[in-house]
C-alpha positions as CSV (number, residue, x, y, z in Angstrom):
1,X,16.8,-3.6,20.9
2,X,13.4,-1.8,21.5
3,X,12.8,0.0,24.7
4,X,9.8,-1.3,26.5
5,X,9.7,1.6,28.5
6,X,5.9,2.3,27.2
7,X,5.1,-1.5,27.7
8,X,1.4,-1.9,29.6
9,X,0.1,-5.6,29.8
10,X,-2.6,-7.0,27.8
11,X,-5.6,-5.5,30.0
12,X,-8.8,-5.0,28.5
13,X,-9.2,-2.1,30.6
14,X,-5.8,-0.3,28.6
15,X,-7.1,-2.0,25.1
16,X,-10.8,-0.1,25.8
17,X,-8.8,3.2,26.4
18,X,-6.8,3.2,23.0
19,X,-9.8,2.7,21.2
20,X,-11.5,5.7,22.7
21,X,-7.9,7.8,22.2
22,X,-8.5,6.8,18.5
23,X,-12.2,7.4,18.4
24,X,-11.8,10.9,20.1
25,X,-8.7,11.1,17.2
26,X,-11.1,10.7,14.8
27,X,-14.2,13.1,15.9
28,X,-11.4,16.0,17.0
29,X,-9.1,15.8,13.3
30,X,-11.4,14.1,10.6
31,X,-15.0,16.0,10.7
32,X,-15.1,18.1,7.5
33,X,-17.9,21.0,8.9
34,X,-17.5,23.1,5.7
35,X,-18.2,20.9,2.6
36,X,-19.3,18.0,4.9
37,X,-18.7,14.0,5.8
38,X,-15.2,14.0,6.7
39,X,-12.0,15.0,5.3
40,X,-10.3,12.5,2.3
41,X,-7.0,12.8,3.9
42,X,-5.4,14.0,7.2
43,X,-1.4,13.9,7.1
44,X,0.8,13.0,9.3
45,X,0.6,15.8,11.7
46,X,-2.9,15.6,11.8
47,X,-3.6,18.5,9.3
48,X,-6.6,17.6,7.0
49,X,-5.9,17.6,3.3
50,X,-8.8,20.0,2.2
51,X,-9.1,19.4,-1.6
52,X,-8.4,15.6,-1.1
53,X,-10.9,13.4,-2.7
54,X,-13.4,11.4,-0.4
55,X,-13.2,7.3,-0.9
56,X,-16.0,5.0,-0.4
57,X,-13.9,2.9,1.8
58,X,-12.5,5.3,4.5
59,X,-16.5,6.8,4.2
60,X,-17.2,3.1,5.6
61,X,-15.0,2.6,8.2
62,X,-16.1,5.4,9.7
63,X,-19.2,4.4,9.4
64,X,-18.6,1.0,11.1
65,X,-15.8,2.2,13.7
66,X,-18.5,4.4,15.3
67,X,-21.4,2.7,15.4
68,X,-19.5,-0.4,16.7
69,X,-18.1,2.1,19.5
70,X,-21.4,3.8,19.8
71,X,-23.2,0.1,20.2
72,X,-20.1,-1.1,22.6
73,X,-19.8,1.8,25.1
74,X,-22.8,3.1,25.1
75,X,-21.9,6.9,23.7
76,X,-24.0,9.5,22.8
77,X,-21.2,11.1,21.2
78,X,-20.0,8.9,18.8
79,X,-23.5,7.7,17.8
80,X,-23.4,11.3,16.6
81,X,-20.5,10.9,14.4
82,X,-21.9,7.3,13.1
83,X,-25.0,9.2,12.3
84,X,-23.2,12.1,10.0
85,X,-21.3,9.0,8.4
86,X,-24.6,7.0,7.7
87,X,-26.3,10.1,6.0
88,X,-23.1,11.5,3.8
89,X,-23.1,7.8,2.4
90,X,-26.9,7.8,1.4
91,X,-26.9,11.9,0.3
92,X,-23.3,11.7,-1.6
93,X,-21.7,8.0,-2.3
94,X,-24.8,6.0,-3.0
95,X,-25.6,5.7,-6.8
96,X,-29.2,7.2,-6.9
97,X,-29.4,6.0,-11.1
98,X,-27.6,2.3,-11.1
99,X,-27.9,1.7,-7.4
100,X,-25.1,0.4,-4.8
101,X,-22.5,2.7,-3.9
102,X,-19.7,6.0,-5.8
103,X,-16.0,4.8,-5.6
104,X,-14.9,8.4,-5.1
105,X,-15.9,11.8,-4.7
106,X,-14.2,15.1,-4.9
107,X,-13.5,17.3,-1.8
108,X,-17.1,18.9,-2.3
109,X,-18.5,15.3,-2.9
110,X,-19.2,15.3,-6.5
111,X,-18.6,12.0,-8.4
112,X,-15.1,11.4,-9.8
113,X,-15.7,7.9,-9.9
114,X,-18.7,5.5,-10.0
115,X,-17.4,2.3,-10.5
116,X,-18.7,-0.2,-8.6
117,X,-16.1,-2.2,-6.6
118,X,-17.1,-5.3,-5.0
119,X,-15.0,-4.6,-2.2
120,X,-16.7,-1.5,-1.6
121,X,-19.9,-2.5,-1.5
122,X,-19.1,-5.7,0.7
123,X,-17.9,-2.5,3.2
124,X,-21.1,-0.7,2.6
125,X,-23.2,-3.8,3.4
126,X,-20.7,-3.9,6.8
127,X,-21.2,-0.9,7.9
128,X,-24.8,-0.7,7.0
129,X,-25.4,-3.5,9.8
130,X,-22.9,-1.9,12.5
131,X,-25.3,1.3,12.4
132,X,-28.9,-0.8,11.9
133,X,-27.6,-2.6,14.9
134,X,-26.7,0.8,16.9
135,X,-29.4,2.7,16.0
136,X,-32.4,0.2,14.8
137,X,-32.9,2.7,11.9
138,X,-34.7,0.5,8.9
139,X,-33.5,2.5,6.1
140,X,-30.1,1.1,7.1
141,X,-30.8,-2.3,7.1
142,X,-32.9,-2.1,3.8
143,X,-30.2,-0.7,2.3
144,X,-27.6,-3.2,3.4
145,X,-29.7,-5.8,1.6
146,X,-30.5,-3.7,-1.6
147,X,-26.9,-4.1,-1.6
148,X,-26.4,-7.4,-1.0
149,X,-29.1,-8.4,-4.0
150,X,-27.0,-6.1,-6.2
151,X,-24.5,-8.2,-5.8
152,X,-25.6,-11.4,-5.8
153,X,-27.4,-10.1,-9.5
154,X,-24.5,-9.0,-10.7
155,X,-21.0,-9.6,-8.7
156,X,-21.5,-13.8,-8.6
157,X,-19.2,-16.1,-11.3
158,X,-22.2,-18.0,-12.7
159,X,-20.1,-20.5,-14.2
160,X,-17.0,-21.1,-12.1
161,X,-18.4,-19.6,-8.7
162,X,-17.3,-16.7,-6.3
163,X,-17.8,-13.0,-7.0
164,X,-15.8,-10.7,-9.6
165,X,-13.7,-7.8,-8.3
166,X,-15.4,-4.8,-10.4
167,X,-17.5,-3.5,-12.7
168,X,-18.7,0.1,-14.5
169,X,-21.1,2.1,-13.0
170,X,-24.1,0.8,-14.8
171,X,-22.8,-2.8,-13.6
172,X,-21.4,-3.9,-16.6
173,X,-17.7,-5.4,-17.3
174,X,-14.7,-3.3,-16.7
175,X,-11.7,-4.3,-18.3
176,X,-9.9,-2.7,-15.2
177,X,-10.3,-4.5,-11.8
178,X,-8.0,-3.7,-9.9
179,X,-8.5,-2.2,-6.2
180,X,-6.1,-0.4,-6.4
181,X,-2.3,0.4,-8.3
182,X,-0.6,-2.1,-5.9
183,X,-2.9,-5.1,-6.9
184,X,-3.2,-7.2,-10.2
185,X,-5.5,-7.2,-12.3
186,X,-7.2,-10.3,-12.1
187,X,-11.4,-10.8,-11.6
188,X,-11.0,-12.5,-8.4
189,X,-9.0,-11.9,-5.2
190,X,-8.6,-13.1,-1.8
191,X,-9.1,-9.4,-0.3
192,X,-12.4,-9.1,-2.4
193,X,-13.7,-12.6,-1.2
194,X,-12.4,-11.6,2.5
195,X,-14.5,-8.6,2.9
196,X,-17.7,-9.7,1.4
197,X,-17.4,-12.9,3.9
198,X,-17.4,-10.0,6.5
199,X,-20.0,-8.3,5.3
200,X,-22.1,-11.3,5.0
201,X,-21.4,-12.6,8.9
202,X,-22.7,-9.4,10.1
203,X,-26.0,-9.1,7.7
204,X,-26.7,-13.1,9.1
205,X,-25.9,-11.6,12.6
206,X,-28.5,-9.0,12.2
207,X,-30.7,-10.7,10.3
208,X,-30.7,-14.5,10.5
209,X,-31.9,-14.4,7.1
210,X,-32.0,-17.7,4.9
211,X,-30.3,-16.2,1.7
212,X,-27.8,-14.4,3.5
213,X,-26.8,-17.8,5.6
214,X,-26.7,-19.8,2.1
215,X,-24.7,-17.0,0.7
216,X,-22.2,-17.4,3.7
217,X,-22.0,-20.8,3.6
218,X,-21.2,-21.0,-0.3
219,X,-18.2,-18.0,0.7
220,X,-16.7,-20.7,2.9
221,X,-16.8,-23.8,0.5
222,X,-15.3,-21.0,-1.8
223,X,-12.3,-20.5,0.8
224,X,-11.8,-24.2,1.7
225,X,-12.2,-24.8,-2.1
226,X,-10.0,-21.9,-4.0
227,X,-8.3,-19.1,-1.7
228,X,-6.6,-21.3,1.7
229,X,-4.1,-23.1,-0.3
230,X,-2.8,-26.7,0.8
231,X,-1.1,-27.8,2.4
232,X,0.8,-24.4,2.8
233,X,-2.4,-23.0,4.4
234,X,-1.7,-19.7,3.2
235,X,-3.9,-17.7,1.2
236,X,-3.9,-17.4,-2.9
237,X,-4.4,-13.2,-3.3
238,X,-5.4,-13.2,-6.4
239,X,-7.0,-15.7,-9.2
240,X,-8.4,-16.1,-12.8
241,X,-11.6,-16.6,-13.6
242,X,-11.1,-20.5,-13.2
243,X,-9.3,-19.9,-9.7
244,X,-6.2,-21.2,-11.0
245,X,-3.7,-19.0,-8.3
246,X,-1.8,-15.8,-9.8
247,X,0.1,-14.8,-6.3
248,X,3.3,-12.9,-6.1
249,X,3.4,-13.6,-2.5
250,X,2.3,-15.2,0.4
251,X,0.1,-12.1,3.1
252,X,1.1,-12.6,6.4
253,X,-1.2,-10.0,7.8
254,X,-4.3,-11.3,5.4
255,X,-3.5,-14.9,6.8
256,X,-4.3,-14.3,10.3
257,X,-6.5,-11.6,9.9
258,X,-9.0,-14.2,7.4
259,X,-8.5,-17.0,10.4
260,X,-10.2,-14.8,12.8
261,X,-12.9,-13.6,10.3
262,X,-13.9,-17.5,9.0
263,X,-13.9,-18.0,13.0
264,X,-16.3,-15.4,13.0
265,X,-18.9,-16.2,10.0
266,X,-18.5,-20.2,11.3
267,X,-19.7,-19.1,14.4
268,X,-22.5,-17.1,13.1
269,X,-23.6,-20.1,10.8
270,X,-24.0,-22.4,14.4
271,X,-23.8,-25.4,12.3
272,X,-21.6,-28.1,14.4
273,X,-20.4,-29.7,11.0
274,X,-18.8,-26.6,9.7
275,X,-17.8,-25.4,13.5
276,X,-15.7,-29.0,13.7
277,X,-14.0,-28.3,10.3
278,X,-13.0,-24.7,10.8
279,X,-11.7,-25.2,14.2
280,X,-9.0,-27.4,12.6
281,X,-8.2,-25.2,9.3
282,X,-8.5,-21.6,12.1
283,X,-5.7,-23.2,14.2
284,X,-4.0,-24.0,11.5
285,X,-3.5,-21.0,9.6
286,X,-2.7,-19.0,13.1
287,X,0.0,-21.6,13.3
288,X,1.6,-20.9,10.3
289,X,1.5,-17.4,10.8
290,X,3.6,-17.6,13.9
291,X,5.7,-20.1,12.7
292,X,6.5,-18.4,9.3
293,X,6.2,-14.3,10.1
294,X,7.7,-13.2,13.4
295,X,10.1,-10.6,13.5
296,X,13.2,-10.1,15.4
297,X,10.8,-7.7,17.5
298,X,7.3,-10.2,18.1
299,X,6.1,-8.0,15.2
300,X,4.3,-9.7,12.2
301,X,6.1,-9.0,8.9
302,X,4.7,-7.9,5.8
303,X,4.8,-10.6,3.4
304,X,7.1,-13.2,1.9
305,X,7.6,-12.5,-2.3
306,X,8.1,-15.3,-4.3
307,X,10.6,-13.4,-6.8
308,X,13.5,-12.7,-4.5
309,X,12.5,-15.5,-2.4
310,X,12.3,-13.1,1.0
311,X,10.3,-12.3,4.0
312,X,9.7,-8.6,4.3
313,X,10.1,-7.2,7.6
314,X,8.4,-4.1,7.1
315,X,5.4,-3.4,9.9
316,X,2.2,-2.1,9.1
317,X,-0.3,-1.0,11.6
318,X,-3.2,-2.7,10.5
319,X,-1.1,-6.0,10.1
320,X,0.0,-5.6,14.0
321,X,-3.9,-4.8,14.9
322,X,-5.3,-7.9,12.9
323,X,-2.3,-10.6,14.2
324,X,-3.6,-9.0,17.8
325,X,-6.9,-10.3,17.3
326,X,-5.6,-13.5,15.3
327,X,-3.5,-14.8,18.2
328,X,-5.7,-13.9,20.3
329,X,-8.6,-16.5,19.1
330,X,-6.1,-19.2,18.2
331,X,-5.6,-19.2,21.9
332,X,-9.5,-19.3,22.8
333,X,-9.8,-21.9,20.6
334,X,-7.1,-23.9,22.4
335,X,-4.0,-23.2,20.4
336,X,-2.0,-22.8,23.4
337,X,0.0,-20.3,25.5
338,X,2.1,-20.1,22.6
339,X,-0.4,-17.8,20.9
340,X,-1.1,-15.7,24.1
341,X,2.6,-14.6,24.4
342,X,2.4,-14.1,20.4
343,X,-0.6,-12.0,21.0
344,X,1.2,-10.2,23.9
345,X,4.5,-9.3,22.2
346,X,2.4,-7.9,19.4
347,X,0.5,-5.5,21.5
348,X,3.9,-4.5,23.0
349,X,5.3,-3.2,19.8
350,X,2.3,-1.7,18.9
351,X,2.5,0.8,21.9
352,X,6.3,1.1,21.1
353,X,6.1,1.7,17.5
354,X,2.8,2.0,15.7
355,X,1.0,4.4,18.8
356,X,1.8,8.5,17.8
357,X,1.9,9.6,21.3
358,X,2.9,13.4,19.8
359,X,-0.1,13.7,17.2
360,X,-2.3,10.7,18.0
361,X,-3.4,8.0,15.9
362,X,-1.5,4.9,14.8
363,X,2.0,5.2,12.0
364,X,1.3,3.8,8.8
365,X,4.4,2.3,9.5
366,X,6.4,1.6,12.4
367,X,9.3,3.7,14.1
368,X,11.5,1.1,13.2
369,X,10.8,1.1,9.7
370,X,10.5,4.7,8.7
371,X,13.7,6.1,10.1
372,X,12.9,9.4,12.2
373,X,9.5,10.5,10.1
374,X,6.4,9.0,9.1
375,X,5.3,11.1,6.4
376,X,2.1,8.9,5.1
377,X,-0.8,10.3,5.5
378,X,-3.2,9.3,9.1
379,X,-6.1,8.9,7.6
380,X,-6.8,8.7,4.0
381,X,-7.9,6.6,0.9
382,X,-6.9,2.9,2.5
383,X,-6.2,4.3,6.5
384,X,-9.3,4.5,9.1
385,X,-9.8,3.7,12.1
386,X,-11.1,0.3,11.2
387,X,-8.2,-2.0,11.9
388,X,-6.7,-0.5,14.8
389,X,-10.4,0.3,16.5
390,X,-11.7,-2.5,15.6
391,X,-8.6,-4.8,17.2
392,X,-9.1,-3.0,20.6
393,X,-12.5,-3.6,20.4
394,X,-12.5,-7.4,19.9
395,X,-9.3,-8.1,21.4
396,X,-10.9,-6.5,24.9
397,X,-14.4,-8.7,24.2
398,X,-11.9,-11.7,23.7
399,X,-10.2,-11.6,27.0
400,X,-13.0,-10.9,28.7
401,X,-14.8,-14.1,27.2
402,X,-11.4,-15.9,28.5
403,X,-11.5,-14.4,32.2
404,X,-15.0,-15.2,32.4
405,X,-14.1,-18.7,31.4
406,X,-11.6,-19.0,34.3
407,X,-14.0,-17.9,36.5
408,X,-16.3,-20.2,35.7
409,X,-13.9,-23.4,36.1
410,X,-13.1,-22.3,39.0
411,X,-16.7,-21.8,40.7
412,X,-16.7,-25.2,39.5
């Protein structure tokens, strides 16, 4: 059994003060002062990895994490540190020949690689909005959609629909797509399709333009149509160019994590038609998430492979941080108390076994999982402070929404 000895409620009050543990993580371990932006990796002990190469990704998250922390607590300290993100990504990752933004730079933020993942810009475009929204800054805002027409000119499937994974510097085909060794290389994938959905939502949010709502709209029919599969309503993760599903396995953390974000963009949309559907398809993924990836400890697990035919316990911390959020909304949305204890028991193991109380920051892994040491890195290529920050933030924005909607029944 776990020890819930470290056990504190679900209080937004607790939830606000882990994300500014993580923030102040962030701003004390991962500012590189000598060769600047921030450092490509930090291990486990909180040492940076000086030579490491810088990603586009973890340059993003950044980015967002602190100018959505900036924008929510009103701090003059992480604007700061969302400011030196915003300028290393215009000075060093943007592409100043072929536009959009570098895959990778070296520790002294020369290109190592240019190719132009649509993931990556989708995160650009994200972030772009988090800091125009913080700071009001134009540049940021007009860059977000110089991205956005980049790829709508050159990421969109003209003949089957969606957008492709990947492409050369100068925007042409790659014969590599992949996002990375773990993936498959296929041109179209759930995680892709995910993140420029996000990316859109908050460029509609900021901006209520018309393209940018179509755009959304088409990324839903392209969920409903090709990615939530029925009637398993899990997600296909990867696809070929005709959409015909190429999955090894069914994501549990990507299933409830999507539910939340298409909860998210439908909201943004305000269209009552699309609101109605999504409610139904929303409840419904959350469901099969609880039903189908609890662990013996309230954990969600990994993933269930088709070739051995197994759930995989394993716990990673952005998994835990996105069911958080997940359960959370499928109970707003009148799920029922079911998801709230869900939701609950998740945040319990996350302060039991994802939480480094020694050197800060959140395992890769969970205690349970890694035997006595967590030797992946705390920040890095694919870890920032995007998941976990981001959880605490809109987990604390969602019970407060629900205790103000007590309140109000009862004033009744």
């Amino acid at each position: 059994m776990i020890e819930a000895a470290v056990y504190s409620k679900l209080d937004p009050r607790l939830l606000d003060r882990e994300c500014h543990k993580i923030a102040k993580w962030w701003s004390t371990h991962s500012v590189d002062h000598l060769h600047g932006g921030f450092f490509g990796e930090i291990d486990a002990k909180a040492n940076p990895v000086i030579a490491a190469n810088k990603g586009i990704v973890l340059n993003t998250r950044i980015l967002w994490f602190f100018s959505e922390a900036a924008y929510t607590y009103n701090s003059a300290e992480y604007t700061q540190i969302a400011k030196r993100a915003f300028d290393y990504l215009l000075t060093s990752f943007e592409d100043q020949q072929y536009g959009g933004v570098l895959w990778e730079l070296d520790y002294q933020g020369q290109c190592v690689s240019g190719k132009k993942q649509t993931y990556a810009q989708a995160f650009a475009i994200y972030a772009l909005c988090a800091y125009y929204r913080l700071s009001g800054d134009e540049t940021a805002i007009a860059k977000a959609f110089e991205y956005f027409d980049l790829l709508e000119l050159h990421a969109i499937d003209p003949q089957f629909g969606g957008y492709l994974e990947a492409f050369a510097q100068d925007w042409q085909p790659l014969d590599d797509m992949r996002l990375s060794d773990k993936d498959l290389n296929y041109p179209k994938s759930m995680n892709t399709h995910l993140h420029v959905i996000e990316a859109y939502t908050s460029l509609y949010h900021v901006s209520g333009k018309a393209q940018v709502g179509q755009a959304l709209s088409s990324l839903l029919g392209v969920f409903e149509q090709h990615i939530i599969l029925q009637p398993s309503m899990h997600l296909s993760l990867f696809q070929n160019i005709e959409w015909q599903d190429q999955s090894p396995a069914f994501s549990y953390g990507h299933d409830i994590e999507c539910s939340w974000l298409l909860w998210e963009a439908v909201e943004v949309l305000k269209q009552p038609a699309l609101t109605h559907k999504y409610k139904k398809i929303v409840l419904a993924m959350a469901e099969v998430c609880l039903n189908q990836a609890i662990g013996q400890h309230g954990q969600v697990c990994d993933q269930y492979t088709f070739v051995d035919q197994q759930t995989h316990p394993e716990s990673f911390w952005w998994v835990q941080a996105e069911a958080l959020v997940g359960f959370l909304q499928a109970y707003q949305l009148g799920g029922g108390e079911k998801f709230k204890l869900a939701a609950e028991k998740v945040w319990q193991f996350i302060q039991q076994q994802h939480i480094d109380r020694e050197y800060g920051e959140w395992f890769w892994l969970a205690l349970c999982d890694q035997g006595l040491v967590d030797d992946t890195y705390k920040a890095g290529f694919w870890k920032g402070p995007y998941h976990n920050g981001r959880a605490m933030m809109v987990a604390t924005r969602l019970l407060q929404q629900m205790e103000q909607e007590v309140e109000h029944e009862m004033a009744k």
